[in-house]
C-alpha positions in Angstrom: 0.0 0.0 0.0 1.1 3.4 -0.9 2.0 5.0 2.2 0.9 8.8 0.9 -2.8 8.5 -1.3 -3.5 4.9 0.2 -3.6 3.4 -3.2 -2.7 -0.5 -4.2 0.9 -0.3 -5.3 1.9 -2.4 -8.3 5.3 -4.3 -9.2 7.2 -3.1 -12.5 10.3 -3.9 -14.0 13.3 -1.9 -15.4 15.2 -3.9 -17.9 19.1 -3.5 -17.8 20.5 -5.6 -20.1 19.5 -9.2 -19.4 18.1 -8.5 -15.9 14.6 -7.2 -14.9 14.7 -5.1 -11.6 11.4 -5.1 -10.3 10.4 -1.7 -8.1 6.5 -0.9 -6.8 5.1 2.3 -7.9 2.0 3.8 -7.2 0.1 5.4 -10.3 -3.5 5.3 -9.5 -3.7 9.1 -7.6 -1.3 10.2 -10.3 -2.2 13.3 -12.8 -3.2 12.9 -15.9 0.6 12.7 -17.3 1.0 9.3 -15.4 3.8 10.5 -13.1 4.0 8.2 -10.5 3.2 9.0 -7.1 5.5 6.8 -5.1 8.4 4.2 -6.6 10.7 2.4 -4.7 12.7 -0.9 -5.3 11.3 -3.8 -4.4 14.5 -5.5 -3.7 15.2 -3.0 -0.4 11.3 -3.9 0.8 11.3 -7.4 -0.2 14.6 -7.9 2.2 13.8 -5.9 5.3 10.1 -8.0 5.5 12.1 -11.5 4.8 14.5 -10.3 8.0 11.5 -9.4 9.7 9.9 -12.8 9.2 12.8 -14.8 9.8 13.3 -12.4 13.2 9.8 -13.0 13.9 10.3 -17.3 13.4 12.5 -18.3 16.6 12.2 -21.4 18.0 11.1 -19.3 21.2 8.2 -17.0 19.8 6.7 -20.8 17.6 7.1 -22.0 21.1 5.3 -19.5 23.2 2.6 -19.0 19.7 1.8 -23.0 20.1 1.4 -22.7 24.1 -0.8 -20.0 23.3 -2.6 -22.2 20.8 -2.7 -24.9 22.8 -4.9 -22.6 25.5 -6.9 -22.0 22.8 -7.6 -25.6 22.2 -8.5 -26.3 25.5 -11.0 -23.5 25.9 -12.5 -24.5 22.0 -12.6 -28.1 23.6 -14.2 -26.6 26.9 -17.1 -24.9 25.0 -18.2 -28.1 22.1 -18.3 -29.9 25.8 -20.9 -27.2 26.5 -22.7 -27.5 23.6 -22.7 -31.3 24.0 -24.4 -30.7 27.4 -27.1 -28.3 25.7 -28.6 -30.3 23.3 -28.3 -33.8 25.8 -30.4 -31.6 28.3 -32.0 -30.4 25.5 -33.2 -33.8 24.0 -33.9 -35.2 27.7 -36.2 -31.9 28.1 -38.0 -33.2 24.8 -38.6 -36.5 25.7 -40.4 -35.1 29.2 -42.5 -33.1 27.5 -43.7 -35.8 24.7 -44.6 -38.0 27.5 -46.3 -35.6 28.8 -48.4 -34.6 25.5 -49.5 -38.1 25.5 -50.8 -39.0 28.9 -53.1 -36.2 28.7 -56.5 -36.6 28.5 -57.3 -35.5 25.2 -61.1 -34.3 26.1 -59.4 -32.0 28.5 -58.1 -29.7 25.4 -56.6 -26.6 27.2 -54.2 -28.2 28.6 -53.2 -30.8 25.9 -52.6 -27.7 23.7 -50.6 -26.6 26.2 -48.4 -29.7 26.7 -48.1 -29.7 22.8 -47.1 -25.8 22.4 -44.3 -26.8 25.6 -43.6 -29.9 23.4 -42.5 -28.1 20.3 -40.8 -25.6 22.4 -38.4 -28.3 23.0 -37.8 -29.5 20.1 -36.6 -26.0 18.5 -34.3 -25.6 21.3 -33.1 -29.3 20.2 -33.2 -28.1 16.6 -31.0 -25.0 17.2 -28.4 -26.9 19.1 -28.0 -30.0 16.8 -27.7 -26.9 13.8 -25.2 -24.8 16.1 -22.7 -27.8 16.6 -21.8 -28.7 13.4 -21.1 -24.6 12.6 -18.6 -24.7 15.6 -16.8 -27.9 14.9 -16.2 -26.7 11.1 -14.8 -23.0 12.8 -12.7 -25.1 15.2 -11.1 -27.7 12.9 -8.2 -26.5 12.3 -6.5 -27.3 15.6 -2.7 -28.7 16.0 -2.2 -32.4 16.5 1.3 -33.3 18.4 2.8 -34.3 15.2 2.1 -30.9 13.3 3.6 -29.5 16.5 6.7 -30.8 16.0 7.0 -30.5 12.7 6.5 -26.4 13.0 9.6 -26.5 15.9 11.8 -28.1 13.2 11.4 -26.1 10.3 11.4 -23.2 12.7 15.1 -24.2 13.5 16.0 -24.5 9.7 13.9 -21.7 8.8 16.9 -19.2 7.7 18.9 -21.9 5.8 15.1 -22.9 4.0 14.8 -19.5 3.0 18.7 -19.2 1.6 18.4 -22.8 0.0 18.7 -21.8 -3.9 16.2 -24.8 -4.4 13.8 -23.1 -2.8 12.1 -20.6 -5.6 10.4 -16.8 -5.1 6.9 -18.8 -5.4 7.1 -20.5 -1.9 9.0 -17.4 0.1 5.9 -15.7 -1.0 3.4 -18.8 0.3 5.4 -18.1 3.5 5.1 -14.2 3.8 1.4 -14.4 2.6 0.6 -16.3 5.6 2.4 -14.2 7.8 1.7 -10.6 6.7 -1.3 -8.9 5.6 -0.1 -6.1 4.2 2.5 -3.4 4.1 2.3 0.1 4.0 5.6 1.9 2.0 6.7 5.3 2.3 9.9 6.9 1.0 11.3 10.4 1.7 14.4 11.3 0.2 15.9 7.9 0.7 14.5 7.3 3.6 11.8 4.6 3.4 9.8 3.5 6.4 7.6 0.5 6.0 5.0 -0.3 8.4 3.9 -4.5 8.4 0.8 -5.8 9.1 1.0 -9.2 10.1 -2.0 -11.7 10.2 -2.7 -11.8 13.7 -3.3 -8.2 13.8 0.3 -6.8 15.1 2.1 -4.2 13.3 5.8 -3.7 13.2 7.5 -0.4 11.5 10.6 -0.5 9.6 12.6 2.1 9.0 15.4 1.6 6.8 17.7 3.9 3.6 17.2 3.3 0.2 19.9 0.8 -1.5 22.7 3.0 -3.4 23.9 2.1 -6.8 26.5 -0.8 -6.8 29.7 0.8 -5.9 31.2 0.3 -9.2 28.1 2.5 -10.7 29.0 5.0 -7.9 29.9 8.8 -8.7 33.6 9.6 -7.8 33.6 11.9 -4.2 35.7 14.4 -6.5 33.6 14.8 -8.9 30.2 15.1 -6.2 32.2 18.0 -5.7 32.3 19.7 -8.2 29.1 19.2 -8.8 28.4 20.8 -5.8 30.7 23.9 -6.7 28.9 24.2 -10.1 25.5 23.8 -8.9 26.1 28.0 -7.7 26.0 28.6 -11.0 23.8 27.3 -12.9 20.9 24.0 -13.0 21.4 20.7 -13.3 21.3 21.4 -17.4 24.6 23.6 -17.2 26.3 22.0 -14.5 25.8 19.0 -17.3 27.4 21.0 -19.8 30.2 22.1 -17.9 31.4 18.6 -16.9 31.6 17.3 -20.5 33.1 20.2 -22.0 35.8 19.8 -19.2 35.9 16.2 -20.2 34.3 14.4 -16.7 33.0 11.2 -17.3 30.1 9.5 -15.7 30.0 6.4 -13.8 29.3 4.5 -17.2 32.0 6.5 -18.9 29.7 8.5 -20.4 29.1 12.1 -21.1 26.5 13.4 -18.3 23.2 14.3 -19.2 20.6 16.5 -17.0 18.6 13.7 -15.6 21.8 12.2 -13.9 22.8 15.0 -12.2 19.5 15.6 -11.0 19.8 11.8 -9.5 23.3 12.2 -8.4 22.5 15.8 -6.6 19.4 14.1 -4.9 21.4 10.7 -4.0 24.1 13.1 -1.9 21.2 15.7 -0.5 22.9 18.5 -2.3 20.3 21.9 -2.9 19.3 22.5 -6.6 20.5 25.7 -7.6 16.6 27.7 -7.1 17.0 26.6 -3.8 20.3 28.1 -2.9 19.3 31.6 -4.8 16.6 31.8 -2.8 18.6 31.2 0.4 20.9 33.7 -1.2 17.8 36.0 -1.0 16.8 35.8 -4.7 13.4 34.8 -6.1 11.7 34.7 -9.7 9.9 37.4 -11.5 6.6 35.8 -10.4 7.7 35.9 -7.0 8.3 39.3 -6.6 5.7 40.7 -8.8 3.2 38.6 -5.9 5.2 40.3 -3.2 4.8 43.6 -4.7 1.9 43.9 -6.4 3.0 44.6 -10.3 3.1 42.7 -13.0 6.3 40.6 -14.2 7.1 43.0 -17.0 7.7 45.9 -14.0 10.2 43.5 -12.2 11.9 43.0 -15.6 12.1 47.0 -16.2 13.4 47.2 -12.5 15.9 45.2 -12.9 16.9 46.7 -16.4 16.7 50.5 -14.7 19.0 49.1 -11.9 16.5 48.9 -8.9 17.6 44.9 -8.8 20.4 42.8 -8.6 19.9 39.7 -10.9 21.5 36.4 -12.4 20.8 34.3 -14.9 21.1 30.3 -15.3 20.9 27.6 -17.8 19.8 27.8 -21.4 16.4 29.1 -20.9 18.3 32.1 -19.1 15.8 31.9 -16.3 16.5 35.1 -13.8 16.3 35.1 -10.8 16.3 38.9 -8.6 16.9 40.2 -5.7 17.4 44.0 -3.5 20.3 44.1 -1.2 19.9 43.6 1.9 17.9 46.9 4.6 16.8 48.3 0.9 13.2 48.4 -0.4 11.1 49.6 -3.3 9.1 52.4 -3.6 6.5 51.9 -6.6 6.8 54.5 -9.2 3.3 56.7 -10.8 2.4 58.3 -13.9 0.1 61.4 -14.0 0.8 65.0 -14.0 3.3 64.4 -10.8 4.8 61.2 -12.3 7.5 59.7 -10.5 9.7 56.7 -11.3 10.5 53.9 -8.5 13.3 54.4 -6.5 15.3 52.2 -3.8 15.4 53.9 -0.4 18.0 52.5 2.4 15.1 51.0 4.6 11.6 49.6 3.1 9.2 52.1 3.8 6.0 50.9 5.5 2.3 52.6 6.3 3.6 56.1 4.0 1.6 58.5 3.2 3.3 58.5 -0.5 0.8 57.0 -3.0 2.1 54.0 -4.4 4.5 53.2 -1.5 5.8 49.5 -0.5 
């Protein structure tokens, strides 16, 4: 289960060559472009329930499980002895009032219809206990004889090497899990994925666990996360691209880098995209300011061309980012017969008098 719309996930592969990596992604509470809501590899979930399990199969816990069970037995055998006792008292109850029915007189009519309503009384409540029986026996069948009991103790010793035995195929470890786990609920957060089971008897455990890296021959070279990092000031994951081919930097497949890689590389090392560390720098889009200040994009544009801001550019689309130095502020410009252009002024100016101020 998708741990974030609560949707079924599904299993997909990725081929690579001659293998198939299987991952489960969540699609159903996507948008209409089909980007998936939550992926993660199924390899990293599928080995942190199998060391649950096999944590969860000790001789100790089958052990205290079939003591339990036994209780369990005993009490199930407890109340069929009940019911055994119902419908014997039940029947002996019958048979009273039948002999009853016919000693009466049968001229003296009030009271043989009586007898007879008392009669039939009996035999429902014979009726309902014969019927009620046969419903608990077929609830209760599936109790442990001693040799099923020792049978569970020895495969629960050789439980880890039946579950590393190459014979043994994916088909059967899933048998296993299905009867041991209900369901399990994924969520990943920046390669952090926490995984909360549902077992079959109603516990839950919570895993919590980091996503699997690439194989550390596929790894990115520490050197070269650094530059990475040093590039990413100036420009997006598009330049910074750029700039490591035309330096000649090779990726992990000796291969020129491409935008989606970086992008993967800079979130597999929690490194900020370059938007985010403008705007810690204190910059922000057009869009941005032109909300914060109540003008349209074009002003913010002919701001920054008069002078008024201080703004960079980055990647191929030459998206800009602006900013004011730090203690300054705006004040709007106005037209009219006392036009007067925008200004900076060393502190922003709040609650003025001055039409148009910021």
């Amino acid at each position: 289960m998708c741990g974030r719309c609560g949707s079924p996930m599904y299993v997909r592969y990725n081929v690579a060559g001659h293998h198939r990596r299987p991952r489960y992604v969540c699609i159903d509470q996507a948008d209409a472009r089909r980007a998936a809501c939550q992926s993660v590899r199924a390899r990293d979930i599928d080995a942190a329930t199998a060391r649950l399990t096999l944590d969860l199969m000790t001789p100790t816990s089958i052990e205290t499980t079939l003591a339990i069970q036994s209780e369990v037995d005993r009490r199930t055998a407890e109340i069929e002895q009940h019911h055994q006792v119902r419908i014997t008292r039940a029947r002996y109850e019958s048979d009273i009032a039948r002999r009853r029915f016919l000693l009466v007189d049968p001229a003296n009519r009030l009271v043989a219809a009586n007898l007879e309503a008392e009669w039939n009384a009996r035999l429902s409540e014979l009726a309902t206990g014969e019927e009620q029986l046969p419903h608990f026996r077929a609830e209760a069948k599936d109790q442990l004889t001693a040799d099923m009991r020792r049978r569970i103790m020895e495969l629960c010793r050789d439980l880890s090497q039946l579950w590393a035995d190459p014979a043994v195929i994916d088909r059967e470890r899933k048998e296993i899990l299905s009867l041991l786990i209900n369901d399990v609920t994924i969520l990943e957060d920046h390669g952090q994925i926490i995984a909360h089971v549902r077992l079959s008897g109603g516990a839950c455990r919570s895993l919590t666990f980091r996503r699997s890296r690439i194989a550390p021959k596929k790894q990115t070279l520490s050197d070269v996360v650094t530059r990475i990092d040093q590039l990413l000031d100036l420009g997006d994951d598009g330049m910074v691209a750029e700039q490591l081919n035309v330096a000649g930097v090779r990726n992990w497949r000796n291969g020129t880098f491409t935008k989606s890689q970086i992008g993967a590389i800079r979130k597999g090392h929690d490194l900020r995209s370059h938007g985010q560390r403008r705007r810690i720098a204190g910059y922000a889009t057009a869009g941005e300011l032109a909300a914060r200040y109540h003008v349209t994009r074009t002003t913010i544009r002919h701001w920054a061309q008069n002078g008024l801001l201080e703004r960079i550019s980055c990647g191929k689309r030459h998206r800009w980012y602006y900013r004011l130095l730090a203690g300054t502020g705006i004040v709007k410009g106005y037209g009219g017969p006392y036009a007067r252009r925008p200004r900076v002024v060393s502190t922003p100016i709040c609650n003025s008098s001055e039409h148009g101020a910021v």
